[in-house]
Residue, then its C-alpha position, 0 to 999 in steps of 0.5 A: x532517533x527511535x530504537x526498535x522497540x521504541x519504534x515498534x510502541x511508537x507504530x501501536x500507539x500511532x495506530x490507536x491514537x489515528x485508527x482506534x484500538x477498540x476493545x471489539x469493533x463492534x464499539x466503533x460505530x464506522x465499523x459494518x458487518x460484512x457477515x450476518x449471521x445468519x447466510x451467504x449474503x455478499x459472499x460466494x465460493x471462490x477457487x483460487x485463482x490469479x485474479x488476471x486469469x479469472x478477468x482474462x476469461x469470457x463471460x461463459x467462462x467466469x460464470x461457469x467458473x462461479x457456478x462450478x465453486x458454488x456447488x463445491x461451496x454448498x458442500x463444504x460450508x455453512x453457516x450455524x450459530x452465527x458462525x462461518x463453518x468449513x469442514x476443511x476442504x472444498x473452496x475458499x468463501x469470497x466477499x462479493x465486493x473489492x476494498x481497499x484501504x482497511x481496518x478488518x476485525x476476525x474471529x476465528x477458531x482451528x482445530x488440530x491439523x487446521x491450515x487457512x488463512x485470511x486473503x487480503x485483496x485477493x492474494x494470500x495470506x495471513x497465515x493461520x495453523x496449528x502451531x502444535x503440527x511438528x511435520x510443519x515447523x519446517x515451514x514456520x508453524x511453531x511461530x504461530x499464526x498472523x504472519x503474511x507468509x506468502x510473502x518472499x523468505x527474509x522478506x519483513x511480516x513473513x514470521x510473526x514477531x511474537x508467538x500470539x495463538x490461543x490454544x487449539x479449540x479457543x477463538x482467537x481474534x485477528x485484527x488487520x491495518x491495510x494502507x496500499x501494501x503497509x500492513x499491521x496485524x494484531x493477533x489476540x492484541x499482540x502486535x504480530x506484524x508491524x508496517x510490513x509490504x504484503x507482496x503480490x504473490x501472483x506476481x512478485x514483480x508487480x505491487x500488491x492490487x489496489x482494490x480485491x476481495x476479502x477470502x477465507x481460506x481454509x484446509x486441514x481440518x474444521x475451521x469456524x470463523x465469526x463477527x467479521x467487521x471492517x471499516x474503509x480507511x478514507x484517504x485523509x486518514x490515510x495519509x496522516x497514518x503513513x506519515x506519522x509512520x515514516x516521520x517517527x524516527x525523526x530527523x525531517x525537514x519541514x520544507x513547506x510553511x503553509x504560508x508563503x514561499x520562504x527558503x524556495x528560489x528558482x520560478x518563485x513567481x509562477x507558484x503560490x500558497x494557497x489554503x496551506x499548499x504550495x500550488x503551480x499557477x495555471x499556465x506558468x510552469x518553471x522548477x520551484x526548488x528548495x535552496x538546500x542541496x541534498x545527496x541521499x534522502x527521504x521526502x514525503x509529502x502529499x499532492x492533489x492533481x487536477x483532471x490531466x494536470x502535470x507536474x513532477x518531483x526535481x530531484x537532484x535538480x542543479x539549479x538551472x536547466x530542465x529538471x528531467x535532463x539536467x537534473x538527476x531525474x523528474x519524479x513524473x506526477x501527472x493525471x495519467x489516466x486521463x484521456x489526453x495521455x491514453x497514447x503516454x511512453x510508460x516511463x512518462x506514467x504518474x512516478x516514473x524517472x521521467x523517460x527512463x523507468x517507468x513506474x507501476x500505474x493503478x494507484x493514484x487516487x481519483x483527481x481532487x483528493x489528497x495522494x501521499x508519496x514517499x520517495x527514498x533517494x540513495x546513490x543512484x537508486x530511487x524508490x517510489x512509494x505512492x498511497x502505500x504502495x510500492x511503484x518505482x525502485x530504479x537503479x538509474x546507473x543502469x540505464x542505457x535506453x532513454x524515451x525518444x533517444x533523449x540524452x539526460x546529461x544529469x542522471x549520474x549526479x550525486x546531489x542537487x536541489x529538490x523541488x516541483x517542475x511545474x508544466x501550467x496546471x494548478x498541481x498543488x502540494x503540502x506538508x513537503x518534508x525530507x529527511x537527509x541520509x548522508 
């Protein structure tokens, strides 16, 4: 079992040994520039908005929007020496282009009274000010800059854990680790925020977007920044980064070999390995399950869909029975946005308990490739984390109301086996592991 401290060496080693911890980002040749130098070229001026509001406007609307920001940004921003430079007022600089899953590099320099900061998919922030300004050390500003502090209060990544600034006037170098929502920042290589949930600040009720665009923000005073450079984290990389994170502390069970189907019981015969997988026939179906009973726990594994293919997590499963009502629940795993469940019950989407709580929908990644889903099982509390992103976290004891009026007999279950619920296609799974809690 890992410390905190041993924890947090842990995490920066991760993330160089996967990721890189170059020098300057310029030495990975993955890396673009995704500012010149020299213009405006793939960025716009951009007043904040709730990227919702902004979609929910006409095509009138959006372009007089944009028109209006670009005038406001011809007043207010330039570019010289290769730099980026806001007189501290006016709109904020936006890239043309969404991204995702991310390994970003900035430079940037404040001076006194300066107050940006770094939008990531469109939301605020990665807080940059002057820490000298007293009238703002009620708000935090003496623990310097690099915290997302948007996020709630208390919530984790909200404060940077170290005091990292160069003094006022000095450049300073930020370097940002985003898969789905798990954000690591590094301020002038200090590790100032380690695997924290950047909320959604546009609605805290709903995860962090998919996909947005990179902004600066700046008030205050002159801000300048420079040698913008990131890099798309590919999904195989993804999720070998979040499961060497959430495997650190030790203590997981490796429930798939990669060869055969040794310790599982139940349809045995309607599943087989393949490549290293555990994949669900065409056309056979059945609960596939671990023969180890299990109350509270983690398990993390990654899981690859076929167009509209179906299947789902058995948890708590009593060993007989369908695993979505006999069983505590079926963690729902499907294709949901395929055509042939446009009409689906939201509790039926990819994540859900099945039939009782729907999960968030919008993160699955495209069918063929790999996903990596984190599940946290604690009493009858359930939370879902699909690519990084947070999409379920359910309290089942609370449920009163069920799809189609549908009893689940097995939903206050206090422990059962864990396992797939094949429903005929050829869902496939690897590198299934669960940690026990109790």
């Amino acid at each position: 079992m890992l410390t905190k401290p041993h924890l947090s060496l842990a995490l920066t080693a991760l993330a160089a040994a996967l990721i890189g911890r170059p020098a300057a980002a310029d030495e990975e040749p993955s890396f673009q520039a995704i500012f010149n130098g020299k213009d405006f070229a793939g960025w716009h001026g951009e007043s904040t908005i709730d990227p919702r509001k902004f979609k929910a406007m006409s095509a009138e609307e959006q372009k007089a929007k944009l028109a209006a920001d670009a005038a406001d940004a011809a007043q207010h921003w330039k570019v010289e020496d290769g730099e980026i430079v806001n007189d501290g007022h006016g709109v904020f600089m936006s890239t043309d282009k969404g991204y995702g899953d991310v390994e970003f590099f900035v430079d940037y320099k404040i001076l006194p009274l300066g107050d940006s900061g770094i939008y990531l998919r469109g939301t605020p922030q990665v807080q940059i000010w002057d820490f000298t300004e007293k009238a703002k050390f009620n708000l935090g500003a003496d623990k310097g800059s690099g915290g997302l502090w948007n996020n709630s209060p208390g919530a984790k990544g909200k404060d940077p854990l170290v005091f990292a600034d160069n003094p006022l006037g000095q450049w300073n170098t930020l370097r940002i680790l985003q898969v789905g929502a798990r954000t690591t920042i590094y301020l002038n290589g200090k590790l100032v925020v380690e695997d924290a949930i950047m909320e959604n600040y546009w609605d805290r009720k709903l995860p962090l977007a998919a996909v947005g665009p990179i902004q600066l923000q700046t008030h205050g005073s002159e801000t300048r920044f420079r040698n913008i450079k990131l890099r798309e984290i590919k999904p195989e990389e993804a999720n070998a980064y979040l499961a060497k994170i959430d495997k650190a502390p030790g203590g997981f069970l490796e429930l798939s070999n990669g060869k055969d189907l040794t310790g599982w019981k139940g349809s045995v015969e309607n599943y087989e390995v393949v490549d290293g997988s555990i994949r669900c026939k065409a056309g056979h179906g059945g609960v596939l399950y671990y023969d180890k009973e299990f109350a509270d726990f983690t398990a993390v594994l990654e899981f690859k869909l076929p167009p509209a293919g179906n299947n789902g997590l058995a948890i708590r499963y009593p060993g007989q029975g369908d695993a979505a009502y006999h069983g505590m629940t079926e963690l729902q795993v499907l294709d949901d946005g395929h055509e042939q469940y446009k009409n689906l019950d939201p509790r039926q989407a990819h994540g859900s308990a099945y039939g009782q709580v729907a999960a968030h929908r919008g993160y699955l990644r495209p069918v063929g490739e790999w996903n990596y889903e984190k599940v946290t099982v604690k009493g009858p509390k359930i939370q879902v984390e699909l690519n990084g992103t947070p999409i379920l976290d359910a309290d089942l004891s609370t449920v009163t109301e069920f799809m189609a009026n549908s009893p689940h007999p097995g939903k206050d279950l206090t422990k059962g086996y864990f396992g797939f619920a094949g429903h005929n296609d050829p869902v496939e799974f690897r590198n299934v592991s669960l940690k026990p809690l109790d």
